[in-house]
C-alpha positions as CSV (number, residue, x, y, z in Angstrom):
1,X,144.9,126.0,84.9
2,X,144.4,122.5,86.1
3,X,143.1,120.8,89.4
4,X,145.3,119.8,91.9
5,X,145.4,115.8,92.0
6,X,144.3,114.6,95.7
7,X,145.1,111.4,97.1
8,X,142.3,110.8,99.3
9,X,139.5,107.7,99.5
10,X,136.5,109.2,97.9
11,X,134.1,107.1,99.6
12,X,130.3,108.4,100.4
13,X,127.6,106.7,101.9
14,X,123.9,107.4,102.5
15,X,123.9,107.5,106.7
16,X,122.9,104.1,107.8
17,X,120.3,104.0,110.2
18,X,122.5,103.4,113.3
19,X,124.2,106.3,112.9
20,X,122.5,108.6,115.3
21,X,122.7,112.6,113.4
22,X,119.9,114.0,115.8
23,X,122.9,115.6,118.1
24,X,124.8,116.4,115.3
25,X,125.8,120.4,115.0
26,X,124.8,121.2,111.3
27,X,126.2,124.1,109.8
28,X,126.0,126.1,106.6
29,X,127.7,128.4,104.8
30,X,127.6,132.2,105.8
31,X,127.7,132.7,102.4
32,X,123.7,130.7,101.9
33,X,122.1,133.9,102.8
34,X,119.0,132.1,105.0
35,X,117.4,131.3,101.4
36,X,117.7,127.2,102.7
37,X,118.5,126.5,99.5
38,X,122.3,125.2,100.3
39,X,123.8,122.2,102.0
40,X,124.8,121.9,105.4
41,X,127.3,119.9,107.2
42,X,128.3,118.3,110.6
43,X,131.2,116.9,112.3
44,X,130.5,113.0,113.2
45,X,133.9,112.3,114.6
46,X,135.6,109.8,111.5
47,X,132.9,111.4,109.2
48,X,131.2,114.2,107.7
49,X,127.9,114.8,107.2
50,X,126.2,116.1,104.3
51,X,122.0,117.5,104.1
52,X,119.8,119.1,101.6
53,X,118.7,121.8,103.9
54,X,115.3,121.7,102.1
55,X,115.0,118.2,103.0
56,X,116.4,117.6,106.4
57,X,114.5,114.7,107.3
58,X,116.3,112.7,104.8
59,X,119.5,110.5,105.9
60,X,122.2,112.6,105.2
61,X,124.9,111.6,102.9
62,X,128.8,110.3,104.9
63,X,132.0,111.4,103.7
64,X,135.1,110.1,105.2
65,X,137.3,113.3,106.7
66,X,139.8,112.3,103.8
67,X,137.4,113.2,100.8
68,X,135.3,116.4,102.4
69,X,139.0,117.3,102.8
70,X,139.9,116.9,99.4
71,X,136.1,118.1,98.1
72,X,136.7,121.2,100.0
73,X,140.8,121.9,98.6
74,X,139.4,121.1,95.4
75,X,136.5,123.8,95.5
76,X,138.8,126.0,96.9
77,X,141.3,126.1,94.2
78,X,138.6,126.0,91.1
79,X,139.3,128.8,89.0
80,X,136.7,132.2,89.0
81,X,133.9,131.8,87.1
């Protein structure tokens, strides 16, 4: 079974340090179990936002909607394991 093709930009970005992510609303998946060994995300607006949850003082990494949107149909549709 093969990968659906996505025609998105796949542009990321470490956060430059304008961009203010100490209001941002992170989130992680229900599925982490509270082990903080997952990654969370947040809504920027134009962006996503993308931590280590073990390290959150680090800048987080920026995703334009276009590729979280494609990262997310594409880890949706991998085959079981």
């Amino acid at each position: 079974m093969s990968t659906p093709r996505m025609a998105a930009p796949h542009d990321v970005t470490a956060a430059p340090y304008d961009v203010d992510v100490t209001q941002a609303r992170w989130q992680k998946s229900s599925y982490s179990g509270g082990a903080n060994d997952c990654v969370e995300v947040a809504d920027l607006g134009e962006q996503a936002a993308v931590r280590d949850s073990k390290d959150i003082d680090r800048r987080p990494l920026l995703f334009s909607k276009a590729a979280m949107r494609a990262l997310v149909t594409g880890i949706a549709c991998w085959p079981d394991w």
